[in-house]
N, C-alpha and C positions, 0 to 999 in steps of 0.2 A: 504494500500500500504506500509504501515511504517513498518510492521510487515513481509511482505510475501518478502520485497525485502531486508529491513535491520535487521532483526529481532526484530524490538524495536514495543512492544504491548503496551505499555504503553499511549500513544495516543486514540488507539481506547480504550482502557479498561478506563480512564478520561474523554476521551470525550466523550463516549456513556453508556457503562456500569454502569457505576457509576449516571451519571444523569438519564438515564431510568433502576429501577432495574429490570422491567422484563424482556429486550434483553438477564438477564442470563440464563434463562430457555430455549433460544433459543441456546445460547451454551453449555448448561450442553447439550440436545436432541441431538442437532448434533455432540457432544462430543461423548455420550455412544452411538449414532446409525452408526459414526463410527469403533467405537473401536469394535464393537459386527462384522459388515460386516468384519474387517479386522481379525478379530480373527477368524472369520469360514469358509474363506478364507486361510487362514495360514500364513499369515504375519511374516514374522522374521525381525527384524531390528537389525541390527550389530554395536557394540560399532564403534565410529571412532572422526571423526571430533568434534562433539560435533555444528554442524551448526545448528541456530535459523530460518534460514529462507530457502528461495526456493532449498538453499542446502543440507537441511538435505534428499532429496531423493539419495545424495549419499551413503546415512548410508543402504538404501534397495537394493542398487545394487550387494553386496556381494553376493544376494540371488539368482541373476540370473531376468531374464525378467519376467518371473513371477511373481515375486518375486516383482518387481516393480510393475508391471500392477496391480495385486492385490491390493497393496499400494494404486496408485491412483483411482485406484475404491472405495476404504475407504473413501480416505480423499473428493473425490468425494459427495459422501454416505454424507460426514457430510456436507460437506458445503451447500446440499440441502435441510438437512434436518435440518440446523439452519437456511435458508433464511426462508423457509415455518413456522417454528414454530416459530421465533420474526415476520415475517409479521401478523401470526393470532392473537398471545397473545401477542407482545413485546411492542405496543404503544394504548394509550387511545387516542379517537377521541379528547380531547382536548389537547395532547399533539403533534398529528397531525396538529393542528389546529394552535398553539403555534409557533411551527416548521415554517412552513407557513408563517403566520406573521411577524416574526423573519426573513423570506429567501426576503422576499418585502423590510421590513427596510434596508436589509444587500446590497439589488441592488442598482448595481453603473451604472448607465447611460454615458454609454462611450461620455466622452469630459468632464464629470461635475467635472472632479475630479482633484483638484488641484496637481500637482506635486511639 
């Protein structure tokens, strides 16, 4: 959310990337299996704003609706095909397991917790 609304990646890339390295190979895939769909598609994107986050779809609007549509059929394109590829290779059943453990200790039972 930190990323897509405020532009700051830095969160998910420390919190997640960094501790699990193979979620990168989930973004390197849906990285290049975007950029390949928006490329033979014909994507142009236009200098402009220079926006990090959900506004840099105004940098493809120059293009016209197509132009757009296209766009998000790419970025479409990656974002499915980085969930499927960190869900199959991005965590060890012990690190699932880790996780888990870690989300039981982190539960707060509403009323126990001091203010």
């Amino acid at each position: 959310m930190a990323a897509v609304l405020g532009g700051v990646s830095e969160p998910g890339l420390f919190g997640v990337i960094l501790r699990y390295r193979r979620t990168m190979f989930g973004m390197f895939a849906g990285g290049a299996a975007g950029a390949v769909l928006s490329g033979l598609l014909g994507v142009v994107v236009y200098p402009g704003g220079g926006a990090t986050n959900f506004l840099i779809a105004l940098q493809y609007m120059q293009g016209g609706t197509q132009n757009l549509i296209c766009m998000l059929i790419g970025a479409a394109c990656a974002i499915v095909v980085a969930c499927v590829v960190t869900m199959m290779f991005g965590f060890t059943k012990e690190e699932l397991g880790e996780t888990e453990a870690q989300a039981e200790v982190d539960a707060v039972v509403p009323g126990t917790m001091d203010y």
